[in-house]
Each structure stands twice: as C-alpha cells, then as structure tokens.
C-alpha positions as CSV (number, residue, x, y, z in Angstrom):
1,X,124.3,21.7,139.1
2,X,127.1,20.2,141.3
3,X,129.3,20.7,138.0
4,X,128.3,24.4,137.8
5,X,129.7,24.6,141.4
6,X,132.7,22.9,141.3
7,X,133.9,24.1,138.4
8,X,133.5,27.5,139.5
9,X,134.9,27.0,142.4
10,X,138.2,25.4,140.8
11,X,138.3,28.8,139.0
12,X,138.1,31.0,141.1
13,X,140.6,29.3,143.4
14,X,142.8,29.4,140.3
15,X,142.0,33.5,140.0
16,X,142.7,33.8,143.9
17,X,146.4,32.0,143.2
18,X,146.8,34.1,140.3
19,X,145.8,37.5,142.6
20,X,148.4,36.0,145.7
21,X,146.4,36.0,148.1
22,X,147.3,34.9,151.6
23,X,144.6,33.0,152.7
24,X,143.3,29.8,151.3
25,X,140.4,29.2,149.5
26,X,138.4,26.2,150.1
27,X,139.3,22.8,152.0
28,X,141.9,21.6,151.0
29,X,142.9,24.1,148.4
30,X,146.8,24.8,147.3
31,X,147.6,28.3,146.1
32,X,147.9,29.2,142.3
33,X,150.6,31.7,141.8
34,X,154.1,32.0,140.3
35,X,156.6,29.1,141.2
36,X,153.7,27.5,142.9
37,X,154.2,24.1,140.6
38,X,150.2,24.3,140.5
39,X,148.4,24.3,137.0
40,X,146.0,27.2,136.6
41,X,142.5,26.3,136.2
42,X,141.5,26.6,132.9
43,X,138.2,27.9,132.0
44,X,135.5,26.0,130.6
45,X,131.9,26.4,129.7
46,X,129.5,24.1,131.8
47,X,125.8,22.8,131.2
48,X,123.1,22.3,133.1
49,X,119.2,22.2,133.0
50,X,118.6,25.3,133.9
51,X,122.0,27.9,133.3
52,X,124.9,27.9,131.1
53,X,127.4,29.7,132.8
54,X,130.9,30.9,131.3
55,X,134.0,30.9,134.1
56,X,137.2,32.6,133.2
57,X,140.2,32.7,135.1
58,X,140.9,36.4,135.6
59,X,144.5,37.9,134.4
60,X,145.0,40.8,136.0
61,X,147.3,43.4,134.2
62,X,150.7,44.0,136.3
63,X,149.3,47.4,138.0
64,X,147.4,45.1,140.2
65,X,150.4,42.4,141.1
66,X,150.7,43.3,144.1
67,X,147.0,43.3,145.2
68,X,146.1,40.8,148.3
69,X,143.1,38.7,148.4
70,X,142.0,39.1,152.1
71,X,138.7,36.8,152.1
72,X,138.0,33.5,153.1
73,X,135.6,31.3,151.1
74,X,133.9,28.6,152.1
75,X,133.7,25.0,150.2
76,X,132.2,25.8,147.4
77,X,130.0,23.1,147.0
78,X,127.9,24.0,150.2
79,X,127.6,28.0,149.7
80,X,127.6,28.3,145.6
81,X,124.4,27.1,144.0
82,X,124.5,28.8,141.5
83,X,126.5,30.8,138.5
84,X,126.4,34.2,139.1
85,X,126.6,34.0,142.9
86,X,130.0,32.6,142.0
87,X,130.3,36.1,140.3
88,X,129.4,37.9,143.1
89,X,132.3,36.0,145.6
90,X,134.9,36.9,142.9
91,X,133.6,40.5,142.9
92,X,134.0,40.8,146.9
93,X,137.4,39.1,146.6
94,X,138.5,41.9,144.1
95,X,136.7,44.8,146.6
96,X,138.5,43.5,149.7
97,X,142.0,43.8,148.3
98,X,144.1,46.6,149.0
99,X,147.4,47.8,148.4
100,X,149.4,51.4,147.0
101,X,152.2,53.4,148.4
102,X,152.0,56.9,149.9
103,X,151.7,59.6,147.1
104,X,155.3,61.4,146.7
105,X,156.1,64.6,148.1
106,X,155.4,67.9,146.5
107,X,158.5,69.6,145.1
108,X,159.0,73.4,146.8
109,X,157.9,75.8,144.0
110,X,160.7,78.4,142.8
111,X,160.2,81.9,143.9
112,X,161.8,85.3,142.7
113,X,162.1,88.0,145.4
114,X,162.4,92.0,144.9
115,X,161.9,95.3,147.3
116,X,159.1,96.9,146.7
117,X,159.5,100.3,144.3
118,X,158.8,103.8,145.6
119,X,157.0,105.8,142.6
120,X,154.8,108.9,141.6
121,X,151.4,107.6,141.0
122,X,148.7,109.8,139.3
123,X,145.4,109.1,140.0
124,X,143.1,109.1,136.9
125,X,139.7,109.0,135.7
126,X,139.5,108.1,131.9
127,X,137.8,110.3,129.7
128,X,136.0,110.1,126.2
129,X,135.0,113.1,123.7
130,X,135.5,114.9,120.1
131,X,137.1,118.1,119.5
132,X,134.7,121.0,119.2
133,X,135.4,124.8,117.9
134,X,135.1,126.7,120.9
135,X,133.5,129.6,118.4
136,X,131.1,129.0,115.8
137,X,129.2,130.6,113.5
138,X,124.9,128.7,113.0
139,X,124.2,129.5,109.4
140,X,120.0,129.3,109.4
141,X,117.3,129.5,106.7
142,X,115.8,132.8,106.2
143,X,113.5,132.0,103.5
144,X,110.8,128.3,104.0
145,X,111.6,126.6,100.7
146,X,113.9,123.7,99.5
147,X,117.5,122.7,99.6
148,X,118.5,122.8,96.3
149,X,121.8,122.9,96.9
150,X,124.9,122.1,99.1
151,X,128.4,123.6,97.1
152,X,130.6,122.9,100.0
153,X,132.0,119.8,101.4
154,X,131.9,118.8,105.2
155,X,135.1,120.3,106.6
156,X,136.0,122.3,103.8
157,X,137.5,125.6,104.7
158,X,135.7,128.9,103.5
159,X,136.0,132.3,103.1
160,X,133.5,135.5,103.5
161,X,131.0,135.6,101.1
162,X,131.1,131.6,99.8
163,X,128.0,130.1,98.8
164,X,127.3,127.0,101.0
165,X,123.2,126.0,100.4
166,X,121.0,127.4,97.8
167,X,117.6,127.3,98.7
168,X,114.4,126.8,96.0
169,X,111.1,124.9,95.1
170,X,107.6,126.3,94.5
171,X,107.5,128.8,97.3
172,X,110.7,130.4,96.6
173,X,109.9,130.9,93.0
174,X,106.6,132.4,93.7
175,X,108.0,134.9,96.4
176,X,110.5,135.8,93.7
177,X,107.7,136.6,91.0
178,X,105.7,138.5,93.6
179,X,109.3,140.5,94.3
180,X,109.7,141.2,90.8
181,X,106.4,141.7,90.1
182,X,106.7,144.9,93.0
183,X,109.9,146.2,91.7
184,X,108.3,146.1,88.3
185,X,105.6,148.6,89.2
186,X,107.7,150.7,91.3
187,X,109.2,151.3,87.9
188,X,106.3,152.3,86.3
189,X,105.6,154.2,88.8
190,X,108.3,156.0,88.9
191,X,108.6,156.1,85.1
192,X,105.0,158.1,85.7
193,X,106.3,160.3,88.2
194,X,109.0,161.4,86.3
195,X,107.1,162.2,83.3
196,X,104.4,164.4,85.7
197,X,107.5,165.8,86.9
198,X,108.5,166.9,83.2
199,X,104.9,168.5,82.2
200,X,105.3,170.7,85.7
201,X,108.8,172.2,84.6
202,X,107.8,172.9,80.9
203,X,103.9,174.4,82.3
204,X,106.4,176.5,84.7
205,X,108.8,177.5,82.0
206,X,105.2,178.7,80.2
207,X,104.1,180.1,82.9
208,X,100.8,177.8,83.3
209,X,101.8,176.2,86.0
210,X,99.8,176.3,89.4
211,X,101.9,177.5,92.5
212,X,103.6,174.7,94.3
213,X,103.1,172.5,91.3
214,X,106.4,172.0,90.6
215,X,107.4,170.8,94.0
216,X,104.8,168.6,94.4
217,X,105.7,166.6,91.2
218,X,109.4,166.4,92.5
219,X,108.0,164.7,95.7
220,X,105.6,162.4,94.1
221,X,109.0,161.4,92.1
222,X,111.1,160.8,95.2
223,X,108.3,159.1,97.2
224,X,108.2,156.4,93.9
225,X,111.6,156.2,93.9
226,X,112.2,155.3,97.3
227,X,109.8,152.5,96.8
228,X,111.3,151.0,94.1
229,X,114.6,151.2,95.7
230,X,112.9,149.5,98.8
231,X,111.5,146.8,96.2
232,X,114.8,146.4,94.4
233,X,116.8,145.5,98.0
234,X,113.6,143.3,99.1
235,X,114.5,141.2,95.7
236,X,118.2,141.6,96.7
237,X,117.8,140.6,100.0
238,X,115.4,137.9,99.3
239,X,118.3,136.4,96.5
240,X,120.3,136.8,99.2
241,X,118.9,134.5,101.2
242,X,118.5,132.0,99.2
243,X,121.9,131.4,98.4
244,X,123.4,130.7,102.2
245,X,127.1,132.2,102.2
246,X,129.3,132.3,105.0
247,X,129.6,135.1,106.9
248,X,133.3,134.7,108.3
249,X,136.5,132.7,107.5
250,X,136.3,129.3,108.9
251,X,135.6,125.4,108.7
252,X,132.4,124.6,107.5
253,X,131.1,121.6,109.9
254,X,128.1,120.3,111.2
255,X,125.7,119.9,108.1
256,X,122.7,119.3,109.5
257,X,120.1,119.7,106.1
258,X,120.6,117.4,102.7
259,X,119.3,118.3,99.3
260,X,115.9,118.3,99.1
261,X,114.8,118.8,102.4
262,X,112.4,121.5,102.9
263,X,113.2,124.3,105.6
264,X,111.4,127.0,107.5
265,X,113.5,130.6,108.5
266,X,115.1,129.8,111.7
267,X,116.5,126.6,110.7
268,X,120.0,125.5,111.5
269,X,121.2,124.2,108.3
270,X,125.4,124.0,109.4
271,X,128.3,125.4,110.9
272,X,131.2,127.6,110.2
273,X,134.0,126.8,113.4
274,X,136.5,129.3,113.7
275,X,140.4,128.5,113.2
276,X,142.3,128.3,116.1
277,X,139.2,128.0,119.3
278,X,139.1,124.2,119.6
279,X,138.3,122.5,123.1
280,X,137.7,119.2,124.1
281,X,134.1,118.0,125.2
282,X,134.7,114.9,127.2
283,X,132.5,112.3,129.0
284,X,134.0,111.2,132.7
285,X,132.7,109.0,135.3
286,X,133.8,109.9,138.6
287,X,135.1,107.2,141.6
288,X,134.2,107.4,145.0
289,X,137.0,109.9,146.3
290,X,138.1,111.2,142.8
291,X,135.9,113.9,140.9
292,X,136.4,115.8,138.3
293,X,137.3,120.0,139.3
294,X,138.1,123.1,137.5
295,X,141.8,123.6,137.0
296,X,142.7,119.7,136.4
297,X,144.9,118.7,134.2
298,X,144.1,116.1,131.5
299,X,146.1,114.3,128.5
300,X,144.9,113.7,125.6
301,X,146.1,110.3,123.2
302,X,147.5,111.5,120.0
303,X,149.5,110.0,117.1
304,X,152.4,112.2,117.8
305,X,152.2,112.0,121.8
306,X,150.3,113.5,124.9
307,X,148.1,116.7,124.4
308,X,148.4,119.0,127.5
309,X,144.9,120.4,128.7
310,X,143.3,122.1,131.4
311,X,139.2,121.8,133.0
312,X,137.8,124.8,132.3
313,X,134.1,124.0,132.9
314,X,132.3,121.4,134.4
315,X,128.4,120.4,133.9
316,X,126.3,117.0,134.7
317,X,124.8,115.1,132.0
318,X,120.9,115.0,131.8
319,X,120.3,110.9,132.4
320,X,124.1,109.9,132.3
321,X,123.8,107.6,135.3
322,X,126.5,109.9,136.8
323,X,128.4,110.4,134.2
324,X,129.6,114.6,133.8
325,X,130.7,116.2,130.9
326,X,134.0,118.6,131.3
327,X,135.3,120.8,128.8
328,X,139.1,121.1,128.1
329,X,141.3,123.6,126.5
330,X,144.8,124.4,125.6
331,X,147.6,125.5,122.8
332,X,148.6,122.0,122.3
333,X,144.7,121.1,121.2
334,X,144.7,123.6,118.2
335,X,145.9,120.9,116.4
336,X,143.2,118.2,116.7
337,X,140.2,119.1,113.6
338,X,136.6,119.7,114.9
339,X,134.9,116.7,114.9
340,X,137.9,114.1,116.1
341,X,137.3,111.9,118.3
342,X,140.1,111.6,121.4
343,X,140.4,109.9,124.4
344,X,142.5,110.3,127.6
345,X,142.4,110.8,131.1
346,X,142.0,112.9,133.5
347,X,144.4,113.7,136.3
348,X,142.5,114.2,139.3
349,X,145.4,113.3,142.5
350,X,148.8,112.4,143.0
351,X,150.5,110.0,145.2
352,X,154.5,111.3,145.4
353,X,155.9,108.3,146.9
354,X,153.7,105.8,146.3
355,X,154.7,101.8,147.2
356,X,154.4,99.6,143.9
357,X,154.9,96.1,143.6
358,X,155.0,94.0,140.4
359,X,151.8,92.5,139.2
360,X,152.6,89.0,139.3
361,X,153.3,89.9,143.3
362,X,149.3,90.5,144.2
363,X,147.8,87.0,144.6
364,X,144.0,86.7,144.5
365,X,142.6,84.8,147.3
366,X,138.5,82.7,146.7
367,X,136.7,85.8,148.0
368,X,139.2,87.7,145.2
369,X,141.2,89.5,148.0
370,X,144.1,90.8,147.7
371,X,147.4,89.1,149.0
372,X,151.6,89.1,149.0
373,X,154.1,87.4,150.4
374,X,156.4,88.9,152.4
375,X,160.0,88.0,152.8
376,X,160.2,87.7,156.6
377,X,163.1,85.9,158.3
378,X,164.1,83.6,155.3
379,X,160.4,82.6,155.8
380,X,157.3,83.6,153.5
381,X,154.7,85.1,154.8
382,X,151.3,85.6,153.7
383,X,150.0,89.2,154.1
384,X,146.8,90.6,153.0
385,X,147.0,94.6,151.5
386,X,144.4,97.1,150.0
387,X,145.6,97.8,146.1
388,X,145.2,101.4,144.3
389,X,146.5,102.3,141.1
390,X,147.5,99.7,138.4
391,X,150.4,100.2,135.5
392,X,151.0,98.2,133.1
393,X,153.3,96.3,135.1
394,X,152.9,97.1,138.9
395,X,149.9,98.0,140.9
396,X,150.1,100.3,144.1
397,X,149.8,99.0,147.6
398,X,148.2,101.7,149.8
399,X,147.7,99.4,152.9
400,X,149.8,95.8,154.3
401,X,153.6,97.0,152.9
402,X,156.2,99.6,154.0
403,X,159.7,100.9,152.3
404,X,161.8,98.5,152.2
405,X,160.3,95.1,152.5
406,X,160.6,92.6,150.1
407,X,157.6,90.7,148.2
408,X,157.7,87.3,146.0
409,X,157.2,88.7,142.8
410,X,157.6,85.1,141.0
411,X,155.7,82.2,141.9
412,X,153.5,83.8,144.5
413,X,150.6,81.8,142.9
414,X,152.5,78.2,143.9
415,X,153.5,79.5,147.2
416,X,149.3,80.3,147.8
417,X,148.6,76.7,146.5
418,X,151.0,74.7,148.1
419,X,149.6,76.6,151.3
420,X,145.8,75.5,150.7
421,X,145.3,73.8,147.3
C-alpha cells in the first residue's frame, strides 16, 4: 500500500510541475516544469493485495499552458490511502485552475442610411373569381326520358336552331307511338269526313239530299281536320323537344347532364352565354376599416396586363365566415371567356402621400413589433412605428416617422443585436 501512495504521489507532483503551478506539492517537493532540470515522473503500474492502480503523468495540450495549479496538497503518504482518491486530488487540482483573457470587442456593424420616400399607396383587398356571362340563356328538358345525345362541345359557339342534346329511351319512344298512333287516326278520320262530305254534294246535285246536309258534312270535315292538324304539331312539337337546340347565338357553357342520364321536363341540362355580357363574380374578405362598396374600382391579373373594372353589386356569402361576393364589370373584361378563372384586387382607399420606407428598414422586435432606426444627431435611434401597406420592396409607416427623416435601411438587424443580443 505505501508503494501505491508514493508512487502516486511522485506523479502527480510530476503532473503539477508539468501544469506550472505556483505552489508546492508535498514536503519537500521541487517543481517539474520546463528548464526546471527535474526529471518528469514517469508512470508506472504498481501492485498490491488488494488494487492495481495505473498512474500517468498528464500532458496537457498547449491550450491549457498557461493554467495555474492553486492547491496545496498535503504529504501524500499521510492523506492518500488509496488509488483513486489520488484521482480525485488530481481532479480538484485541474478544477481549481484558472486562467483566459477578456473576450475581444465586437466590431460596429455597417449601416446604410436613406430618407424615407413619399408615395401613393392604394389600399387593397385581394379578390378571387371566374368570368361569368352576364346574360344567359337555361336550355331545360321538356320531355322525362334519356340523354342520348350531346352534339356540341363545352364552349363551342352556336347558332339559332343547333342541336345541342337529343333526348330518348323507352319513354320517349312510347310517347312517340302514342303521337303517331293519334295523328294516324285523325287521318282516318278525316279521310271519313271527306268522303261523307263527297256523298252530300253528289245526293245534292240529285236532289236527295236532306236540308242542311251539306253543311253539316263540311263541318264534320273541318272539325277532323283541325284535330289532325292539332295531332300533327303535338308530334312536331314533341320531336321538337327531344332534340334540344339553341334558341339564340351564343357560347354553349355550363353542361350540367352526360349521356345517359335520365331527365324530367324542367331540368337544366346547359347554358347558352351571350357574346359580349361578361362580369366578374369574385370572392373578398374584408379588413377591419376596409370593405368592399358599390362604385370601387378593381384590377384584374391578365397575360397582357391589368383589367379595369368597377363594383356593381354587392351580396354576403351564405356560411363564408365573412367572406362577400361582389360582381364586377367593364369593356376591358369582354375579353376574358366564361368560365376563367382571375384574380386581382380590389381598390378600396387611397393614401396620396403616404411615408414608405424600405423593407429591410422595419426591424421585428421578440413580441414581433415593429421598429426603425432613426438617424438622429450622427446617433441611431431606436423608434417603434405602426406599418400599413407592404410593396414588394417598401412597407408604409402610418405612425413613428415624418418627411424628411432618415432611417437605416441596411443593417438595421445588427444595430438591434448589438443593442440587446
């Protein structure tokens, strides 16, 4: 045991030379260091009955040169019994030294300066719809039956008189043969008429006739022939209906049947939209202050520029959270086909001379506040403002700047940091 203990102790003195530390370590102890002249203790495995303990003198990297060992040990061979309370000692030496240098200065961050910009701000509420005819024409199902067929294409133009659905099935063809069925017996019956009619002129020319006779047999023949004339445009009108034309030049839109599908009279089977009568039907959600009026004006996205338009109507949307609907019209939107879909905004106030600043100017405090820095007396100061508007490169101040001041507009964000990061 008494080897265990010395020979850690000789190590560890060696490790507290190495360390240069001030103070010496044990009675009689010299200091192990560079230029001391002293050999370094040089590790070595000990035995004993109970432990075998490992010792090795430590060799710190040169970060920790100039570390100081500040603690005092006593002679090992009274206060070390054992191996890893030697451990322990060199682990409080190594806590209880100290050393570093103060951490260098933070170089001043390079800002850009400009005046703040007077400009015409609109105040906007975006806006999202599809072009609708503002006339159309509902082409409906006279006849319960079957599409049989649909001849024209969605968004085709047609003309008076084109055949769009053809209606047929079971139904259809037995109303037809019930139809032809009448007409056929008005013929015969008129075929009889005519004949009785014929008997009467030749009994009058023989002088057999009975007064009146005559007369009567020519309005037997015109009642019959008024109902087969009626049976003849019940056919016609019932072929007519069949076969859906359109009734007026236009665009045929809004198919709402396929082939196939069975139909009752009354049902809306498309549209025909009249040329030149497009609006816009266009979803907006208003802002607290800004709402959506009659008379607004509104610009609609398109491939060749802004589409002029005017709020002609106004009307809330049944479970839109708030959201209204507003219809817009104008020459420029005769272009746009039925059905597009546009989007745009909505002019709804206008700020003349409104003060702008870049973007990179507004600074965005932990609460997300908003915040410049004012050029004031060669001096930056910190100034907190209420936003409005944003462009796509400046965002208008409505509260905190005035004409002619000056804001950072590059490295507002270092300026914030170096004043509380």
């Amino acid at each position: 045991m008494k080897r265990v203990t010395k020979t850690a102790g000789r190590a560890l003195l060696g490790g507290a030379g190495a360390w240069g530390c001030d103070r010496r370590v044990g009675r009689g102890a010299n200091r192990s260091g560079p230029g001391s002249g002293n050999q370094a203790v040089v590790p070595r495995t000990v035995n004993s009955d109970q432990a075998s303990a490992t010792l090795v003198s430590p060799v710190l990297p040169s970060v920790f040169a100039s570390l100081r060992l500040c603690v005092s040990f006593f002679p090992f061979t009274r206060t070390l019994r054992r191996g890893p309370a030697v451990l322990a000692a060199v682990a409080l030496a190594l806590a209880g030294c100290g050393g570093g240098g103060e951490p260098a200065a933070r170089p001043a961050p390079a800002v850009s300066t400009a005046p703040v910009q007077i400009r015409r701000v609109e105040l906007t509420l975006p806006l999202l719809g599809k072009a609708e005819s503002a006339r159309t024409v509902a082409l409906r199902a006279l006849v319960e039956g079957r599409v049989v067929a649909v001849r024209v294409a969605d968004g085709a133009r047609v003309e008076p008189g084109m055949v769009i659905f053809e209606i047929g099935g079971s139904r259809v063809q037995a109303r037809r043969r019930a139809l032809e069925a009448e007409v056929a017996t008005a013929k015969r019956s008129v075929e009889a008429a005519t004949k009785r009619l014929e008997q009467a002129r030749r009994r009058r020319e023989s002088h057999l006739a009975a007064p009146g006779e005559v007369t009567r047999a020519a309005l037997e023949l015109a009642t019959e022939q008024a109902g087969l004339a009626t049976a003849r445009a019940a056919l016609e009108r019932f072929d007519a209906s069949v076969a859906v034309a359109a009734p007026a030049s236009g665009r045929f839109a809004g198919r709402r049947v396929s082939r196939g599908q069975v139909v009752r009279p009354g049902d809306v089977l498309g549209e025909i939209l009249e040329p030149g009568s497009i609006r816009v039907e266009a979803q907006v959600m208003p802002r607290p202050g800004l709402d959506p009026a009659e008379g607004q004006r509104a610009r609609i996205d398109a491939a060749g520029g802004p589409l002029e338009a005017t709020v002609t109507a106004i009307q809330p949307m049944a479970g839109g959270a708030g959201t209204v609907q507003v219809w817009l019209t104008g020459d420029a939107l005769r272009g746009l086909a039925p059905g597009t879909a546009v989007r745009g905004r909505l002019v709804v106030a206008v700020h003349e001379k409104a003060v702008t600043v870049p973007r990179a100017a507004v600074v965005r405090d932990n609460r997300d506040r908003p915040l410049v820095y004012v050029v004031s007396g060669g001096k930056y100061e910190r100034r907190p403002v209420t936003t409005g508007e944003e462009g796509p490169d400046w965002i208008e101040i409505t509260s905190g700047l005035e004409p002619g001041e000056s804001v950072v507009t590059e490295g507002a964000y270092e300026l914030y940091w170096a004043e509380f990061g």
